[in-house]
C-alpha positions in Angstrom: -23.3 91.3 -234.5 -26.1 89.4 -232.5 -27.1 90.0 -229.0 -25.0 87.2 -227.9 -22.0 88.6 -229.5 -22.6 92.1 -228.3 -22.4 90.8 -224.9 -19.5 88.8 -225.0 -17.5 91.4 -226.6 -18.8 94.1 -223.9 -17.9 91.3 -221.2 -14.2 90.8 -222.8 -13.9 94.4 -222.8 -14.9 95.0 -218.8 -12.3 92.3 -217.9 -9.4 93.6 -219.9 -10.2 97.1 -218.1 -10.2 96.2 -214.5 -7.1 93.9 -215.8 -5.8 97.2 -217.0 -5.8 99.2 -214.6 -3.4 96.5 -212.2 -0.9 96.4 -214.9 1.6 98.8 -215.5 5.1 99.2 -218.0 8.8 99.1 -216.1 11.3 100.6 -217.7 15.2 100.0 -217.4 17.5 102.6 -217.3 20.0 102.7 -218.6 19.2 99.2 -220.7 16.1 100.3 -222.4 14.4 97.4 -222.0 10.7 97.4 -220.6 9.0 94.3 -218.6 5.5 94.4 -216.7 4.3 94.7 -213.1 1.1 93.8 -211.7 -0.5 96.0 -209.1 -1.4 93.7 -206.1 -2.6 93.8 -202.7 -1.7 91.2 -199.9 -2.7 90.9 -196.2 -3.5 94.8 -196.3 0.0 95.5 -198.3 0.6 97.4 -201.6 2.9 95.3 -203.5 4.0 96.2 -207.1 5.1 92.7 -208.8 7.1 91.4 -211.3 9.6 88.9 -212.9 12.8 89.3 -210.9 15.1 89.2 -213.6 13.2 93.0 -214.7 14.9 94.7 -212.1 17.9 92.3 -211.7 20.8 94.2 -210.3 19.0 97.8 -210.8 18.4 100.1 -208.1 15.1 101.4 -208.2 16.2 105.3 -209.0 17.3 103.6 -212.1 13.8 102.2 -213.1 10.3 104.4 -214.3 7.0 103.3 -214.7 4.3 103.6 -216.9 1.0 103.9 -214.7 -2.4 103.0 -216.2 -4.4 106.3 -217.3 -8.1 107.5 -216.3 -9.2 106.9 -220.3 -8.7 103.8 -221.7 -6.2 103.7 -224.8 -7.5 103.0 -228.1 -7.5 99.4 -229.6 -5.1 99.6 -232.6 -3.8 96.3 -234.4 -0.3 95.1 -234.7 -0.1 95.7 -238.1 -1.0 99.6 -238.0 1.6 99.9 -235.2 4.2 98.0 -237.0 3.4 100.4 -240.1 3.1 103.5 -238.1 6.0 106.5 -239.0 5.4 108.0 -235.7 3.0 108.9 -232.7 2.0 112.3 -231.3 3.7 113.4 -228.3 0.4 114.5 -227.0 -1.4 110.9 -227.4 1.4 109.9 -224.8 2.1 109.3 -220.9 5.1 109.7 -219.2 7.2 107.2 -217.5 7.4 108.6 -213.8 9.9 107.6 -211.0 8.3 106.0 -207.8 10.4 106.3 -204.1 11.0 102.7 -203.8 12.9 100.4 -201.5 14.6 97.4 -202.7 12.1 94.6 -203.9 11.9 91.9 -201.7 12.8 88.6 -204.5 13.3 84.8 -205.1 15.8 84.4 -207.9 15.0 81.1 -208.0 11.5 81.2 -209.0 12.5 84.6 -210.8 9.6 86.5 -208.8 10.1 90.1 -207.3 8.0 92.5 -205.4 8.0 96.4 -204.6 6.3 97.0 -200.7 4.5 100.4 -201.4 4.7 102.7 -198.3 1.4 104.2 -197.5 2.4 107.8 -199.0 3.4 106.4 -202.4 1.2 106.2 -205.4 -2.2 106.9 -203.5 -3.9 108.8 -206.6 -4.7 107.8 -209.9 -6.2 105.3 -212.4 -4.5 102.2 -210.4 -6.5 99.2 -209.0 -4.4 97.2 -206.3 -6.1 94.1 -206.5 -6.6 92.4 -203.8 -5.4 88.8 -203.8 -6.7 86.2 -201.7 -5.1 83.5 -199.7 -5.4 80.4 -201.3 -6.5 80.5 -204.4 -5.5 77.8 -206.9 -4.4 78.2 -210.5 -8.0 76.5 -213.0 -7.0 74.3 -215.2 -6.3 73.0 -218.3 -8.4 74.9 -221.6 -9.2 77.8 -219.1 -9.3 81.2 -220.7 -7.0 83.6 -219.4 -5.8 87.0 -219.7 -2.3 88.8 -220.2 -1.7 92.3 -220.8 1.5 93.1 -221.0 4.3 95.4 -223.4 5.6 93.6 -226.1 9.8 95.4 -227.1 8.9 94.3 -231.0 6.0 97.2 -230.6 8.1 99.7 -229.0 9.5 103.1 -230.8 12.3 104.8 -230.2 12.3 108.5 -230.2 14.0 111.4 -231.5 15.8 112.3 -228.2 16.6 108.4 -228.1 13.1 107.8 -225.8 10.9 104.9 -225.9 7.1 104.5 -226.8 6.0 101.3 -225.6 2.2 99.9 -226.2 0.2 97.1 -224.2 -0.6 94.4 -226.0 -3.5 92.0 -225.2 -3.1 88.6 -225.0 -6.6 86.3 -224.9 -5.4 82.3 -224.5 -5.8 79.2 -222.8 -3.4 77.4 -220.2 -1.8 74.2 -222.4 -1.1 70.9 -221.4 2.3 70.5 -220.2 5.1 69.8 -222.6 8.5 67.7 -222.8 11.8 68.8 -222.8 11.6 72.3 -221.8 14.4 73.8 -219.3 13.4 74.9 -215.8 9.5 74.4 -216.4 7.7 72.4 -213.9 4.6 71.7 -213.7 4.5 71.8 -210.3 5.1 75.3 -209.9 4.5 76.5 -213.3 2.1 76.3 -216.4 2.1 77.2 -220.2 -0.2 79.2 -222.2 0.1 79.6 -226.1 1.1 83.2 -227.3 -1.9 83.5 -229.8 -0.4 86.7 -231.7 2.1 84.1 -233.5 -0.6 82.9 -235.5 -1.3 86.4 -237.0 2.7 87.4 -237.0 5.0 84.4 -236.5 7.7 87.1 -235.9 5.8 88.4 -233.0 8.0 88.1 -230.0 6.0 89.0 -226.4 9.3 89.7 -224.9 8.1 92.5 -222.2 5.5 90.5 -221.3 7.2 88.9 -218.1 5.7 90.5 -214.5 2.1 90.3 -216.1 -0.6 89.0 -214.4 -2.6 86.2 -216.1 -6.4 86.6 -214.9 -9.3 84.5 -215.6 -12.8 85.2 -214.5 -14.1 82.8 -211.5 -17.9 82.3 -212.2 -20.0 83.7 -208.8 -23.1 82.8 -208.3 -26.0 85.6 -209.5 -23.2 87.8 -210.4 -21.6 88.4 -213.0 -19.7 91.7 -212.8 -16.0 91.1 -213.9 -15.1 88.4 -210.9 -11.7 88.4 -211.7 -9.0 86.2 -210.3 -5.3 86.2 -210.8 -4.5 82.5 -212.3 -0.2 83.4 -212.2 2.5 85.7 -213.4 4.6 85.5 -216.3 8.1 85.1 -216.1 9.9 84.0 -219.8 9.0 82.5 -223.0 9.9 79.2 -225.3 10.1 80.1 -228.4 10.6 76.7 -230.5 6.7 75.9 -229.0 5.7 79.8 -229.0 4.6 79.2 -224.9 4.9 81.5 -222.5 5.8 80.2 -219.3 4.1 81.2 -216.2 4.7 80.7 -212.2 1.1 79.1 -210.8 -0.9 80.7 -208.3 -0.1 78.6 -206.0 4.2 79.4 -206.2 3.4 83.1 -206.2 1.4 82.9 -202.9 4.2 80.9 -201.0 6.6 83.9 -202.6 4.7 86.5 -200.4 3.6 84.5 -197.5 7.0 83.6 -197.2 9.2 86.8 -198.0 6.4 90.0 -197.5 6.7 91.6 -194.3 10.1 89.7 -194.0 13.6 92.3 -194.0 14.7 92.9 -197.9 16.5 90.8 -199.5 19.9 91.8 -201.2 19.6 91.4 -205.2 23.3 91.7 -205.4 23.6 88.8 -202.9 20.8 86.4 -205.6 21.5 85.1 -208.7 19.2 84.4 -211.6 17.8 81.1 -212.1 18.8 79.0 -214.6 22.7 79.9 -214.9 23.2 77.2 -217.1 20.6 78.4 -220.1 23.1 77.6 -222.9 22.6 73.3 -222.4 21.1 72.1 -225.7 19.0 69.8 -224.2 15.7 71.3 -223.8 14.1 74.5 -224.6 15.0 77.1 -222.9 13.1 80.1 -222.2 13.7 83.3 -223.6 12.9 86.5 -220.6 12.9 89.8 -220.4 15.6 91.2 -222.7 16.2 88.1 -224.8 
C-alpha cells in the first residue's frame, strides 16, 4: 500500500471510531428486533436518538442497549459472519437496561429521543457528541458515514438470545428519485446501501436511528472533524436507498420538542399509515 493509501485508510479508520463510539444497538423486547441510536448532545442535554418507530409503543423497561466498548471490535466481513457456526460467549457484550423516561417523539417525521438524567450512563466508552445549531446537511456526492446493526447479521442463541454485529456503511448522498412514498427532499435525502453490490440479499434493516456523519474540512486541522449530516429512518428496497431525515429536520425536532413535557407514544401514530398504496416505493423500517 503506498503512503497515500496508508493514510487514507488510517483516516477512514479514526472517523469510523469516534463515529463508533456515538452509536449504540436497541434491542426490543419482547419483539427481538434491534434498530440504532445515536449518542448526542444538545444545548448542554444528553439525548440518546433514534427512529421513532424503534421504540413505537414500548416502554423503556422493555428495551436494552448495546453500549460501545473501550476496545474496538474486530473488522470481520459479511461473508465470514454469514458462514460462521457460532461466536464465543466471551468475545461478547451484554445488552444492559438504562432508567429511562419516555422519549420525547414526532411520529410524523418518525424521529425519537431519550433525555438522559445527569446520573445515567456517566461512565464508559460513550462519546455524546455535541451537535451544533445550525448546521446544514452537504450535498450531493458527499461521503458519508453509517454504522449501524444490520437483523440479516444477527444470531440467535441457544437460550433463544440475540448476537447482533455493526456493520459499516461508507456511501454518498444520491440525487433525489421519483416516485418514492413519504420521501421529500425537503426534509429528507437518499444515500445508496453499498453492501448490495457485494450481497444483493443484504438487507440494512437495523440500520434506522444511525447517524450519518461526514467530515467538515477545518482549516490546519485535520483530526477527525466530524459532523452529523442526518439520521436514518427506513429503506427502499426496489432502488436499494436508504432514506434519511436531513440535518436540518432533525434540528427543528429538538429545538422544538427537547426541554418541552414528554410526549405520549400511545397518543402518536406512525407515519405513513397508508404504506400498502402501489404507487410508489415504499420504505421498508425497522422490522420490515
Amino acid at each position: 500500500m503506498s503512503d497515500k493509501g496508508a493514510r487514507i485508510e488510517r483516516a477512514a479508520d479514526a472517523i469510523e471510531e469516534v463515529a463508533r463510539r456515538s452509536t449504540i444497538a436497541i434491542a426490543a423486547i419482547p419483539r427481538s428486533e434491534v434498530g440504532t441510536g445515536t449518542l448526542i448532545r444538545w444545548r448542554g442535554r444528553r439525548l440518546i436518538v433514534t427512529a421513532e418507530h424503534v421504540v413505537k409503543g414500548l416502554s423503556p423497561a422493555n428495551l436494552r442497549f448495546l453500549m460501545p466498548s473501550n476496545v474496538p471490535p474486530v473488522a470481520v466481513d459479511r461473508e465470514t459472519i454469514l458462514k460462521a457456526p457460532g461466536i464465543p460467549r466471551n468475545q461478547t457484550t451484554e445488552f444492559q437496561e438504562v432508567q429511562l423516561d419516555l422519549p420525547i417523539v414526532d411520529a410524523s417525521a418518525d424521529l425519537a429521543a431519550f433525555v438522559l438524567d445527569d446520573s445515567v450512563l456517566r461512565e464508559g466508552a460513550m462519546n455524546w457528541f455535541d451537535l451544533q445549531p445550525q448546521g446544514t446537511t452537504p450535498g450531493e456526492g458527499e461521503t458519508v458515514l453509517a454504522i449501524g446493526y444490520p437483523a440479516d447479521l444477527a444470531m440467535v442463541t441457544l437460550d433463544q438470545g440475540a448476537i447482533v454485529f455493526s456493520s459499516v456503511e461508507w456511501t454518498k448522498i444520491a440525487p433525489p428519485l421519483p416516485n418514492l412514498k413519504e420521501f421529500d427532499p425537503s426534509q429528507h435525502f437518499l444515500a445508496k446501501y453499498t453492501e448490495t453490490e457485494a450481497d444483493p440479499d443484504a438487507k440494512p434493516g437495523g440500520f434506522s436511528g444511525c447517524a450519518m456523519w461526514f467530515h467538515r474540512p477545518a482549516p490546519l486541522i485535520w483530526p477527525p472533524n466530524l459532523d452529523i449530516a442526518g439520521l436514518t429512518i427506513a429503506y427502499y428496497p426496489g432502488p436499494q436507498v436508504l432514506l434519511v431525515v436531513r440535518r436540518e429536520a432533525l434540528e427543528r425536532f429538538l429545538s422544538d420538542h427537547v426541554g418541552s413535557p414528554h410526549l405520549k407514544l400511545s397518543n402518536l401514530s406512525r407515519r405513513g399509515d397508508s404504506r400498502n398504496e402501489s404507487v410508489a416505493e415504499t420504505p421498508g423500517g425497522f422490522g420490515d
